[in-house]
TIVEXDO-858729 format. One record per residue (C-alpha): x, y, z; residue in one letter; residue number from 1. Coordinates in steps of 0.2 Angstrom, whole numbers, plus 5000, padded with zeros to 4 digits. Example, Ala and Ser with C-alpha at 12.3 -4.5 7.8 and 13.67 -1.06 7.14 Angstrom:
2
<atom u="5062" v="4978" w="5039" type="A" seq="1"/>
<atom u="5068" v="4995" w="5036" type="S" seq="2"/>
END
This chain:
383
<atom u="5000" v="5000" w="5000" type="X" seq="1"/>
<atom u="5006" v="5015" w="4996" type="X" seq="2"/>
<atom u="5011" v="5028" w="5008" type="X" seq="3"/>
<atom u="4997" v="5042" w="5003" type="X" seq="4"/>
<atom u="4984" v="5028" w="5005" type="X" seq="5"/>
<atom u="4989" v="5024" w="5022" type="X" seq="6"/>
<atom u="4987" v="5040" w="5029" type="X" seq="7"/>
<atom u="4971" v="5047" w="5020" type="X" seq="8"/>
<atom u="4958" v="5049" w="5032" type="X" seq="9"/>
<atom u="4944" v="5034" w="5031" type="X" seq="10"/>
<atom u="4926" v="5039" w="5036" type="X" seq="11"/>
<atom u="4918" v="5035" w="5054" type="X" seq="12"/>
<atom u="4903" v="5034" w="5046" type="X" seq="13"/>
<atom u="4899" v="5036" w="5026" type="X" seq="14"/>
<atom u="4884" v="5044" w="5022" type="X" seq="15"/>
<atom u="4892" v="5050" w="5005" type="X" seq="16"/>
<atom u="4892" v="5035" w="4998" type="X" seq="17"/>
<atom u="4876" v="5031" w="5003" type="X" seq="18"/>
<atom u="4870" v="5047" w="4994" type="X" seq="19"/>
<atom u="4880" v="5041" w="4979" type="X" seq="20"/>
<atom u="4872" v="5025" w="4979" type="X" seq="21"/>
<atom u="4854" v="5032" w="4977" type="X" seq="22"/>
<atom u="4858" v="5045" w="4967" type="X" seq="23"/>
<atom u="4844" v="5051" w="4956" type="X" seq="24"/>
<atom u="4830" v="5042" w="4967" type="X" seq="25"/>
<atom u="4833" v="5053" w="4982" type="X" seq="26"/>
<atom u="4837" v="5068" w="4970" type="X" seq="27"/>
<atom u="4817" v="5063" w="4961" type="X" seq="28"/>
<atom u="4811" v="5058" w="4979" type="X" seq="29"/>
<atom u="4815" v="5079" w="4984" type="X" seq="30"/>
<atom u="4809" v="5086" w="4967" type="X" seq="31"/>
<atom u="4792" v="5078" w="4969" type="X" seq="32"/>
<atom u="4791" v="5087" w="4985" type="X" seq="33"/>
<atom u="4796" v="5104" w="4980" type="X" seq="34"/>
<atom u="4783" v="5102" w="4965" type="X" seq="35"/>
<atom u="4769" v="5097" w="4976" type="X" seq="36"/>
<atom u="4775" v="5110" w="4991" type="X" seq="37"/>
<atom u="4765" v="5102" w="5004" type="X" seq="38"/>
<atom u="4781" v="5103" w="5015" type="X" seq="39"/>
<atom u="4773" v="5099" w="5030" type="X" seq="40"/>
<atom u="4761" v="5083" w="5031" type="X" seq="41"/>
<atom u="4762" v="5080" w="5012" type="X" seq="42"/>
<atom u="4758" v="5062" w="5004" type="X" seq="43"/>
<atom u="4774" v="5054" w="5007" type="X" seq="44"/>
<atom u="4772" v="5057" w="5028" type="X" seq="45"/>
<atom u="4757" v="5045" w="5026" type="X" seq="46"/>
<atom u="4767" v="5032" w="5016" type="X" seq="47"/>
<atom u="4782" v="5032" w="5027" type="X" seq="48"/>
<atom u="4771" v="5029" w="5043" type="X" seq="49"/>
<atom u="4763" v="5015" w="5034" type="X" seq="50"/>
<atom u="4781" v="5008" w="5027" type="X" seq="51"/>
<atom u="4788" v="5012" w="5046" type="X" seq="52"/>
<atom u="4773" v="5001" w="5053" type="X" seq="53"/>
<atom u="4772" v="4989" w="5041" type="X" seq="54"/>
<atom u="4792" v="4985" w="5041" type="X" seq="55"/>
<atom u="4790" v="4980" w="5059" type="X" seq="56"/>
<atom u="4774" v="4973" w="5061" type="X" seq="57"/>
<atom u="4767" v="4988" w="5070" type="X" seq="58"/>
<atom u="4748" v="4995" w="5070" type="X" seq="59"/>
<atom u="4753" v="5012" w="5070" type="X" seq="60"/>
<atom u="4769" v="5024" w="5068" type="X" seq="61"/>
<atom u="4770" v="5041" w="5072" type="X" seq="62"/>
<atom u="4784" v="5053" w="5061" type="X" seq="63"/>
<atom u="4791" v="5064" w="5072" type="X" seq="64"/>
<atom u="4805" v="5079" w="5073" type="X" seq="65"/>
<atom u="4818" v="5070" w="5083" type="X" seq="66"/>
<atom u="4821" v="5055" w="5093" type="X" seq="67"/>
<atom u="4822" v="5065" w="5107" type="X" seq="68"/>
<atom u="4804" v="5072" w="5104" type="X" seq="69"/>
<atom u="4798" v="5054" w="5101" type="X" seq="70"/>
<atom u="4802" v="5048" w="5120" type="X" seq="71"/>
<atom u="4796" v="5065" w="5126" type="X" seq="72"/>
<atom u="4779" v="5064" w="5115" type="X" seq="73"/>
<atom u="4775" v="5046" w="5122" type="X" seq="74"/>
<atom u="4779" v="5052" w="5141" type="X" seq="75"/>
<atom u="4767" v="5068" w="5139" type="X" seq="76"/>
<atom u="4754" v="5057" w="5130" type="X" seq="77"/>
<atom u="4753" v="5047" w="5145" type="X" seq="78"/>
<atom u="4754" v="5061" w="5158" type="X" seq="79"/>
<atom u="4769" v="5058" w="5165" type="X" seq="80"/>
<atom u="4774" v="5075" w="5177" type="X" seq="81"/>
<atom u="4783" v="5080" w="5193" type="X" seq="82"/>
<atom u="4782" v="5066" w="5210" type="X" seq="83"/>
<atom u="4784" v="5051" w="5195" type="X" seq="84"/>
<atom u="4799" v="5041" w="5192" type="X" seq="85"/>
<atom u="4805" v="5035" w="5177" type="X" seq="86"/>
<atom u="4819" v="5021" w="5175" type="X" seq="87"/>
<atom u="4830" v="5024" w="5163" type="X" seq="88"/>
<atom u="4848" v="5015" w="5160" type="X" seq="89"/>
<atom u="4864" v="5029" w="5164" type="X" seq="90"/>
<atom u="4873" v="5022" w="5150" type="X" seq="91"/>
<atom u="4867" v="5029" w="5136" type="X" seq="92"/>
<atom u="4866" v="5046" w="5124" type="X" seq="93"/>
<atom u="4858" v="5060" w="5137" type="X" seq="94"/>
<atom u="4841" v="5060" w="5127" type="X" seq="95"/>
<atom u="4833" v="5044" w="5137" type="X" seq="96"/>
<atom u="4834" v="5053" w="5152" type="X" seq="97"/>
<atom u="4832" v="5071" w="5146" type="X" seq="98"/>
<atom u="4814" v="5068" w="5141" type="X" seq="99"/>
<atom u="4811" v="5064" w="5157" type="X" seq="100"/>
<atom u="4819" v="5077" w="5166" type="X" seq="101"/>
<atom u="4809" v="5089" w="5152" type="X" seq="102"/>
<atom u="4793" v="5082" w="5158" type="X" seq="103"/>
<atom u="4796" v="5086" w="5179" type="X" seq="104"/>
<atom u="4796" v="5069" w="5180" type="X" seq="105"/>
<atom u="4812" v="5061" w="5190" type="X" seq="106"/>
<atom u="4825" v="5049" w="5179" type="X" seq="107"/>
<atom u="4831" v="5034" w="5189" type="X" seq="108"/>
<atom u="4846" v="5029" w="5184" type="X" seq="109"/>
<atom u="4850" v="5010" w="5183" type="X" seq="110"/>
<atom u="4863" v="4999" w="5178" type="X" seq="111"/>
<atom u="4869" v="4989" w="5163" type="X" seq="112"/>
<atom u="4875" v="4973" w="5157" type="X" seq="113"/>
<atom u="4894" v="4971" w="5154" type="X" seq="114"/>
<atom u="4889" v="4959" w="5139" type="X" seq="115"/>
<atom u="4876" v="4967" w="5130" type="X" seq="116"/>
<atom u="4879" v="4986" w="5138" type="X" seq="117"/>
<atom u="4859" v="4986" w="5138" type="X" seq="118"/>
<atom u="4848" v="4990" w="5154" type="X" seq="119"/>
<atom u="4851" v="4977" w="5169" type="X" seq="120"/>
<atom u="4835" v="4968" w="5175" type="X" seq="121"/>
<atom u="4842" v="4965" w="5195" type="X" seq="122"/>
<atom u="4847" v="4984" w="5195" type="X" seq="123"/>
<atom u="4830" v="4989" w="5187" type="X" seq="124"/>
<atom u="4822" v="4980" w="5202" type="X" seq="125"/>
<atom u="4835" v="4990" w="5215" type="X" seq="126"/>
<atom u="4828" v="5007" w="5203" type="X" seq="127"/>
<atom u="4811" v="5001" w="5207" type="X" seq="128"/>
<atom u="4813" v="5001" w="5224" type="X" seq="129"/>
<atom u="4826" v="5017" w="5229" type="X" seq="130"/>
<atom u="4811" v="5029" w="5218" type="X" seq="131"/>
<atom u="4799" v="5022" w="5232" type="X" seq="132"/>
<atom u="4811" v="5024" w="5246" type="X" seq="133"/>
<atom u="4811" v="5043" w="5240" type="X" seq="134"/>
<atom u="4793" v="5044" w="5238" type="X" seq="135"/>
<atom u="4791" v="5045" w="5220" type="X" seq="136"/>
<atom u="4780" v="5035" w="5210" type="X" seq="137"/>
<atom u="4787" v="5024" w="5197" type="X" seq="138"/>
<atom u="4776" v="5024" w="5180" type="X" seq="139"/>
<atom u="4787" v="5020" w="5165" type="X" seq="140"/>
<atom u="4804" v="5011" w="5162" type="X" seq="141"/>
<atom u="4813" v="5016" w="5145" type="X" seq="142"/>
<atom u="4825" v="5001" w="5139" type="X" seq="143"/>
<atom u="4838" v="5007" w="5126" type="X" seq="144"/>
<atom u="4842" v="4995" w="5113" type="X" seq="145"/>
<atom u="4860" v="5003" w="5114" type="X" seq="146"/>
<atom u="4873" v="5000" w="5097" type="X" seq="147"/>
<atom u="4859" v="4994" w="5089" type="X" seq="148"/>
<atom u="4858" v="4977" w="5100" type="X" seq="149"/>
<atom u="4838" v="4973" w="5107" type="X" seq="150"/>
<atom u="4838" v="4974" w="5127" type="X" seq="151"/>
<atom u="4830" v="4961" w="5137" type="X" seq="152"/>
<atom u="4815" v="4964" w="5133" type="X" seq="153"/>
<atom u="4803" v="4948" w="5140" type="X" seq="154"/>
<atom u="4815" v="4952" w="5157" type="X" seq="155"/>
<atom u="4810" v="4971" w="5156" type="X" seq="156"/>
<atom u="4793" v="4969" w="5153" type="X" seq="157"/>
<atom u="4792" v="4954" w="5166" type="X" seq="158"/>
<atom u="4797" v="4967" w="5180" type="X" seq="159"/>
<atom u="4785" v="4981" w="5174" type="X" seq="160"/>
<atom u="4770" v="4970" w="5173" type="X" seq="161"/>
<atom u="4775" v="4967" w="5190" type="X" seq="162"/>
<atom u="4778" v="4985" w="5195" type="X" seq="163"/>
<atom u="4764" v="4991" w="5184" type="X" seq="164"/>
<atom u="4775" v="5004" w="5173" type="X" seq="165"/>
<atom u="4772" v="5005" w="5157" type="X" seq="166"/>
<atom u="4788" v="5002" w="5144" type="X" seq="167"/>
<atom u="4795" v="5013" w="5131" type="X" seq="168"/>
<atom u="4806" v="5004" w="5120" type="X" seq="169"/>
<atom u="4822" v="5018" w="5116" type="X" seq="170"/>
<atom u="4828" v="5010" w="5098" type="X" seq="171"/>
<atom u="4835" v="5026" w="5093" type="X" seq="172"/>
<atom u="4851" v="5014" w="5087" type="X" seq="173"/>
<atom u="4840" v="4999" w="5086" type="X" seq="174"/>
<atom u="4827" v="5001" w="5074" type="X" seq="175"/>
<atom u="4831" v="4985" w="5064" type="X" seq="176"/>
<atom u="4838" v="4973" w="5076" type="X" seq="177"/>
<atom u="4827" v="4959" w="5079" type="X" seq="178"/>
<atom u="4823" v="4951" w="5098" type="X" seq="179"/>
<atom u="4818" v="4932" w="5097" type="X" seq="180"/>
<atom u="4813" v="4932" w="5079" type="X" seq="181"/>
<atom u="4802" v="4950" w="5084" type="X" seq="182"/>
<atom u="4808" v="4966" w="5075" type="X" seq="183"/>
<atom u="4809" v="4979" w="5088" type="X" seq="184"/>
<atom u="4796" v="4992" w="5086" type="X" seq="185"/>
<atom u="4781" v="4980" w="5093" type="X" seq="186"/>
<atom u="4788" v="4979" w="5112" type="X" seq="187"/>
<atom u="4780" v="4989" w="5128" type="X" seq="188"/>
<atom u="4767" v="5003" w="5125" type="X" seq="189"/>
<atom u="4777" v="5012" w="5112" type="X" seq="190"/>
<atom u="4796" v="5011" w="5103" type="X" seq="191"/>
<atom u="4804" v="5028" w="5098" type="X" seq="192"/>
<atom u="4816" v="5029" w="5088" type="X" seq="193"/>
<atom u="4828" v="5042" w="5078" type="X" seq="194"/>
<atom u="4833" v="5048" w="5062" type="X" seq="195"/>
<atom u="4849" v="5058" w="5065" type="X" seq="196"/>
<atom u="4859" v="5055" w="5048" type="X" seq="197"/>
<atom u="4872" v="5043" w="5059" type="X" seq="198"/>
<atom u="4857" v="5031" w="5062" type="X" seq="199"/>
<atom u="4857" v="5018" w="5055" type="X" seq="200"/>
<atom u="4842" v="5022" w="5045" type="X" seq="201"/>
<atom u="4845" v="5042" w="5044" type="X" seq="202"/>
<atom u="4837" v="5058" w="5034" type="X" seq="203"/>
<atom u="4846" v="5071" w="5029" type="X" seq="204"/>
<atom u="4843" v="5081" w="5045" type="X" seq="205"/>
<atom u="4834" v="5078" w="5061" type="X" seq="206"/>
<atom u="4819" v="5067" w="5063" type="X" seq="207"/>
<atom u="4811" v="5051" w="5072" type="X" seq="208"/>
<atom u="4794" v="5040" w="5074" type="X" seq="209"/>
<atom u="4787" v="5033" w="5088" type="X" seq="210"/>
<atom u="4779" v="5013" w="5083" type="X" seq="211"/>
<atom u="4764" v="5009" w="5094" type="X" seq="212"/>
<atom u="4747" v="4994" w="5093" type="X" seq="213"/>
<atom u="4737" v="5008" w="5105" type="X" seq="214"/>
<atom u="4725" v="5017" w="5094" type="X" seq="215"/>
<atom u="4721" v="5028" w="5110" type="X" seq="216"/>
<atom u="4739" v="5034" w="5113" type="X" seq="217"/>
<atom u="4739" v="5035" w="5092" type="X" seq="218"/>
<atom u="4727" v="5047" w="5094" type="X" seq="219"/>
<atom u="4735" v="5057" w="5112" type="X" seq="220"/>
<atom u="4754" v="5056" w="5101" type="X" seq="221"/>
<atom u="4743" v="5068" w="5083" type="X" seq="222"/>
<atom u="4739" v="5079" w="5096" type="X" seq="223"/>
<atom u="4754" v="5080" w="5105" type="X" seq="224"/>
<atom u="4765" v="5082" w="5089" type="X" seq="225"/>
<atom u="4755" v="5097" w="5086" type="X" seq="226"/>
<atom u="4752" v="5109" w="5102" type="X" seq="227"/>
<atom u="4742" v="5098" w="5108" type="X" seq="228"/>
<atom u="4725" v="5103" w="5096" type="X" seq="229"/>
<atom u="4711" v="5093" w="5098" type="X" seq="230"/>
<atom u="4696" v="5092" w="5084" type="X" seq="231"/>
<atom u="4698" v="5112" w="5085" type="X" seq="232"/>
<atom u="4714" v="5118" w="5081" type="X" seq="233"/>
<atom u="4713" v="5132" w="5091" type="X" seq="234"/>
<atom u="4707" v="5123" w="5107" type="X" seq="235"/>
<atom u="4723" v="5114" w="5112" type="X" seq="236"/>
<atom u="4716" v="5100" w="5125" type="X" seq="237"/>
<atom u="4732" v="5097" w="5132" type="X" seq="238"/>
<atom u="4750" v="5103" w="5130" type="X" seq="239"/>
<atom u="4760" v="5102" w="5115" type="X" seq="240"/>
<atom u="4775" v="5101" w="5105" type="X" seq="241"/>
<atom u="4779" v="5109" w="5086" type="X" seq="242"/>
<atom u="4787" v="5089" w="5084" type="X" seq="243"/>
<atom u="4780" v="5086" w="5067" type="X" seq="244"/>
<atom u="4792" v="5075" w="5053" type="X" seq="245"/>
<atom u="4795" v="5087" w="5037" type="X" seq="246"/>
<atom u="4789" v="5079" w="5021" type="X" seq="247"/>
<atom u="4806" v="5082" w="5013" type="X" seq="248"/>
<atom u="4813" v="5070" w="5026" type="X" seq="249"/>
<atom u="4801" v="5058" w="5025" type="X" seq="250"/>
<atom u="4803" v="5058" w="5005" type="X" seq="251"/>
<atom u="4823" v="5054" w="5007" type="X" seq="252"/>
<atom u="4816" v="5040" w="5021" type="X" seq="253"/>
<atom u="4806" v="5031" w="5009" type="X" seq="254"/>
<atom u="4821" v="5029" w="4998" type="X" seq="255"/>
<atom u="4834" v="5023" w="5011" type="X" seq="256"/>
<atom u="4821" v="5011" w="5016" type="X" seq="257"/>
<atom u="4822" v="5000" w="5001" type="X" seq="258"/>
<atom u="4840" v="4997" w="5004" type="X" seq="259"/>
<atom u="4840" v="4997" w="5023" type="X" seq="260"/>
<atom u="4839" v="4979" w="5024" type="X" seq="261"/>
<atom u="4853" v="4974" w="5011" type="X" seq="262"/>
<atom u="4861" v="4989" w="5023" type="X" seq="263"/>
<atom u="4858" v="4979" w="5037" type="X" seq="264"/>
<atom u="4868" v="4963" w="5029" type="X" seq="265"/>
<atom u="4882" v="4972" w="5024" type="X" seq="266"/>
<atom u="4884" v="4981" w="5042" type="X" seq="267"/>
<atom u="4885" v="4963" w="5049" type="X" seq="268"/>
<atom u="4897" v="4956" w="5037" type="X" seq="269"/>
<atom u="4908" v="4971" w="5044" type="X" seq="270"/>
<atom u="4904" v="4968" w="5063" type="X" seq="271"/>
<atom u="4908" v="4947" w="5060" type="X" seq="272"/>
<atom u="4925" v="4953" w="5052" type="X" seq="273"/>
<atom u="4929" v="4965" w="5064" type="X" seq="274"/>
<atom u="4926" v="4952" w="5079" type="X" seq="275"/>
<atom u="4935" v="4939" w="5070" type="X" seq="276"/>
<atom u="4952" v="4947" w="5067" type="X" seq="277"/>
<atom u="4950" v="4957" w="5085" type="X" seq="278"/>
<atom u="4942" v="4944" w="5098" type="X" seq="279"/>
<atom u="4960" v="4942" w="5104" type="X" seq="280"/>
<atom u="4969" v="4959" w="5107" type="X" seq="281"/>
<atom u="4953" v="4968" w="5113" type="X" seq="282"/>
<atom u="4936" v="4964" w="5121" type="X" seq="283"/>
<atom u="4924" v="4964" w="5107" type="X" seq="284"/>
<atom u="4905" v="4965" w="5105" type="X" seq="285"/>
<atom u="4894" v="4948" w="5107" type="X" seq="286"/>
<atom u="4876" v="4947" w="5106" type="X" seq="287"/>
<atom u="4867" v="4938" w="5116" type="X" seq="288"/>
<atom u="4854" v="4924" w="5111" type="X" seq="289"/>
<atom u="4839" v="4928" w="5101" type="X" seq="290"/>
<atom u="4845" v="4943" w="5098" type="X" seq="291"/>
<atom u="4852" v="4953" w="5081" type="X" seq="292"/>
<atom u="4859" v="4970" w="5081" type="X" seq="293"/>
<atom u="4861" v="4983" w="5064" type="X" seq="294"/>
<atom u="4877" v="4990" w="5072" type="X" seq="295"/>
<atom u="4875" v="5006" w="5076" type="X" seq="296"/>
<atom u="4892" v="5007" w="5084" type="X" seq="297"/>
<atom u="4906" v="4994" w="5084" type="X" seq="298"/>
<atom u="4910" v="4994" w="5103" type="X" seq="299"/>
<atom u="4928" v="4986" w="5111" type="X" seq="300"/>
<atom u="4933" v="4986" w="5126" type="X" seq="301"/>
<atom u="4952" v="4991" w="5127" type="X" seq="302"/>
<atom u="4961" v="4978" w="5138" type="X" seq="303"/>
<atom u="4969" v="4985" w="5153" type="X" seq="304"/>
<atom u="4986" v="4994" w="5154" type="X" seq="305"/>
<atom u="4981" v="5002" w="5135" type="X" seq="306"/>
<atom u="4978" v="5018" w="5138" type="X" seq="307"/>
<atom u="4962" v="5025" w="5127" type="X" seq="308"/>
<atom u="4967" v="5042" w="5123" type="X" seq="309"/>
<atom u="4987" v="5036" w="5117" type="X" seq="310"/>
<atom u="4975" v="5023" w="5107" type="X" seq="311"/>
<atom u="4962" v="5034" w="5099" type="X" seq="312"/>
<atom u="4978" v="5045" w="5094" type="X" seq="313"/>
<atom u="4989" v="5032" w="5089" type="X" seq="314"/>
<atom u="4972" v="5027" w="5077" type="X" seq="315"/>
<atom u="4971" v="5046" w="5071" type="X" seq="316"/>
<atom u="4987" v="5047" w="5067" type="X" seq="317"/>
<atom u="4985" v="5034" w="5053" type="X" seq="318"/>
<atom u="4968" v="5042" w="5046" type="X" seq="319"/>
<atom u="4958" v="5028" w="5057" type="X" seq="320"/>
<atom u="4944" v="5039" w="5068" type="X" seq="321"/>
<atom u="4937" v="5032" w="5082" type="X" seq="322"/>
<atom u="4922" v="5038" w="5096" type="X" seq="323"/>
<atom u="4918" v="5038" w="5115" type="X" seq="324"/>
<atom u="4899" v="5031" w="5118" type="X" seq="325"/>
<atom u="4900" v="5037" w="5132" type="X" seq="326"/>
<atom u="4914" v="5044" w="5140" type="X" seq="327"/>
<atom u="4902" v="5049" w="5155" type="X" seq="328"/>
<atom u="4887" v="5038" w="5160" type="X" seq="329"/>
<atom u="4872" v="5050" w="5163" type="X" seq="330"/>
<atom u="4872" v="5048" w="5182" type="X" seq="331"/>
<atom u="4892" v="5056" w="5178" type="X" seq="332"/>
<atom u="4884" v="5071" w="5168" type="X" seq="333"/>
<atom u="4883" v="5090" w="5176" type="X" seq="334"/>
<atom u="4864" v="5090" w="5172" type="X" seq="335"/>
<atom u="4860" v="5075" w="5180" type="X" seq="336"/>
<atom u="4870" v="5071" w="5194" type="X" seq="337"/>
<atom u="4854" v="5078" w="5204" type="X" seq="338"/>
<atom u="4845" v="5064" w="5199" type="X" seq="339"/>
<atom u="4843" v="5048" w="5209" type="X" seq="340"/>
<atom u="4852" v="5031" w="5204" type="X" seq="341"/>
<atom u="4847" v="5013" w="5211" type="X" seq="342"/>
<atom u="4856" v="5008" w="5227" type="X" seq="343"/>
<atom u="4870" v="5000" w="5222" type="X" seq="344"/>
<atom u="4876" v="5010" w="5212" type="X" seq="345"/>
<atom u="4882" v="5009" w="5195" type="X" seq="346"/>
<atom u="4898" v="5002" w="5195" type="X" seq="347"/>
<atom u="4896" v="4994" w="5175" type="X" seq="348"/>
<atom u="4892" v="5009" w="5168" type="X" seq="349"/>
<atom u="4907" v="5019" w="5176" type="X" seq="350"/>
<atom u="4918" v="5004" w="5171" type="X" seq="351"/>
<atom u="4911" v="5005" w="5153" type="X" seq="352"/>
<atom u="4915" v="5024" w="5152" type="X" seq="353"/>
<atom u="4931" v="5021" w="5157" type="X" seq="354"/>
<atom u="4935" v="5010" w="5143" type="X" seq="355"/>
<atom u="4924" v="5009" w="5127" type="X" seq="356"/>
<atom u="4929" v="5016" w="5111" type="X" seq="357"/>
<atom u="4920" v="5014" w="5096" type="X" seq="358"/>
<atom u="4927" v="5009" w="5076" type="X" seq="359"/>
<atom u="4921" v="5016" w="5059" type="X" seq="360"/>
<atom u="4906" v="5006" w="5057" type="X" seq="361"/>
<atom u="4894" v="5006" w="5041" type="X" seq="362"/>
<atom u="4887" v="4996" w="5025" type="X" seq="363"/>
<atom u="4903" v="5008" w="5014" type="X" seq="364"/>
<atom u="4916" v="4999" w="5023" type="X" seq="365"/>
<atom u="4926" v="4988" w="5010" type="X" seq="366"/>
<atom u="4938" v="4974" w="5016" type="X" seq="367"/>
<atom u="4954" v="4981" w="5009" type="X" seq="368"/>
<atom u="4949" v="4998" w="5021" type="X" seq="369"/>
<atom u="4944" v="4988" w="5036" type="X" seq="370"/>
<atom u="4956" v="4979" w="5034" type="X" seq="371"/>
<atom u="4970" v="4996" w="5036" type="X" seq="372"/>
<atom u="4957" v="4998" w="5053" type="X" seq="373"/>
<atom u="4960" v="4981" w="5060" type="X" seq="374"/>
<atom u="4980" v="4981" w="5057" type="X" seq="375"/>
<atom u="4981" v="5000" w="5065" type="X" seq="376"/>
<atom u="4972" v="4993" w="5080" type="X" seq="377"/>
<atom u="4980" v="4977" w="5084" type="X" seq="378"/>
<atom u="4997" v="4988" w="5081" type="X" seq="379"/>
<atom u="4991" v="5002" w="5093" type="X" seq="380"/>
<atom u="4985" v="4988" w="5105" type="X" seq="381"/>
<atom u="5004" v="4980" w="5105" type="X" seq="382"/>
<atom u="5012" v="4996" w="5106" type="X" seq="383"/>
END
């Protein structure tokens, strides 16, 4: 290899040749739309609720502005407010528990699994129990299907039938994955999930959907989407958000969609390489039984005595990127260190955040590349 090659800069994610790959379709997708100018709530917003639901055996799905707004839509739709507890795993992106912090409700913060990095049942139950102990009531529990992996989801749901919370599935990086032959989108109440152009399945800006079977909260989610109108649109019933999905976005949607799944073959092809030519110099990703993941993130675990930061520079310095999901839990974070976490405390997620770093990871990656990545990292790890 050539000495220019080495060192030009590889992608972390490439959403360039994914644009290059649908060229004229998505450029025809955007001119239907600035011909009909129905810009908000045009024909393609009905079709790409219908293809949302119908692609994960859903009733219903709900386009939305952002993932964030689709947790936040389904916890006001239900009424959640100050003196109710939330659940909520501490390792993950700060939007799982800052919808529920927006809503004057209180995040409990749990543990994780080392394995899976997904929400831990035995510290949900702990969660459960210190919200009580501080007099809060606990209504909902919001699994994340972190790095695109399903949680636990009969577990979860097992210990909120018990507790009688209602469960919001977060598959902001998970819409995809699959959990005991099930594609996520049909467990709990409601699955919200995003399109930030990372995703897996990404616009070209911001937006999300929220997948649900209750026709009731169907309806409470419309109205909640928009300022909370009811059959007057000038008599809000209930409070509101300005969270609606632009058509534009939901054009470029339909599009990706037809190729998401042979996406989602290719990203595991990477991930099964990766793993294969890695398992031994660093702690790599496994998925546990039942379960398929669409790989958000490629997650290692640096083995210890390799500092992370000498690492992620010794990658950079050969054109390799990498990324820190999370380099502080939530329970870590400024904003949220108010918030309450289960007794216990929540030693896997600090342990996590102390050693994860994620690889380039997408259906662009060609061997001859990953393979530049894997030999950086297994020279990075040595050194």
């Amino acid at each position: 290899m050539n000495q220019h090659l080495r060192h030009q800069p590889i992608p972390f994610i490439d959403t360039a040749a994914q644009r290059q790959r649908l060229g004229k379709s998505l450029d025809d997708a955007v001119a239907r739309v600035l011909a009909h100018c129905q810009f908000l709530g045009g024909p393609e917003i009905i079709q790409l609720e219908a293809e949302l639901a119908a692609y994960c055996g859903a009733k219903y799905a709900v386009s939305c502005s952002s993932g964030t707004d689709a947790l936040l839509m389904v916890l006001m739709a239900q009424g959640i407010g100050p003196g109710d507890a939330v659940l909520c795993p501490s390792f993950t992106f700060c939007a799982t528990g800052e919808a529920v912090a927006l809503t004057g409700a209180t995040p409990v913060f749990v543990d994780v699994l080392e394995e899976t990095f997904n929400i831990d049942p035995a510290s949900l139950r702990r969660g459960i129990a210190t919200a009580k102990r501080l007099g809060l009531k606990p209504k909902a529990v919001i699994p994340v299907d972190l790095f695109g992996q399903s949680a636990d989801h009969d577990a979860v749901a097992a210990i909120a039938g018990d507790e009688g919370l209602f469960v919001l599935d977060d598959a902001a990086q998970g819409f995809g994955a699959s959990y005991k032959g099930r594609r996520i989108g049909t467990f709990g109440l409601a699955t919200a999930t995003s399109f930030y152009p990372a995703k897996p399945l990404g616009c070209f800006g911001d937006g999300g959907a929220i997948l649900t079977d209750d026709a009731g909260l169907l309806e409470r989610l419309r109205s909640v989407r928009a300022h909370g109108g009811g059959s007057d649109k000038y008599d809000n019933v209930r409070l509101g958000l300005t969270a609606r999905l632009d058509t534009i976005q939901a054009a470029v949607l339909i599009e990706k969609l037809k190729i998401f799944d042979d996406e989602i073959a290719v990203r595991n092809a990477v991930a099964e390489r990766y793993t294969a030519a890695l398992a031994d110099v660093v702690k790599v990703p496994r998925l546990a039984e039942g379960c398929t993941s669409v790989w958000a993130q490629y997650t290692i675990r640096l083995p210890k005595g390799v500092d992370r930061d000498t690492f992620a520079a010794a990658l950079k310095a050969q054109g390799v990127p990498t990324a820190i999901y999370y380099p502080k839990s939530m329970h870590q974070q400024t904003a949220y260190r108010i918030f309450p976490s289960a007794d216990g405390g929540l030693p896997v997620s600090e342990q996590l955040s102390a050693d994860v770093i994620s690889l380039p990871m997408h259906a662009y990656l060609d061997e001859p590349t990953q393979g530049r990545i894997i030999d950086v990292v297994r020279g990075a790890v040595a050194a």
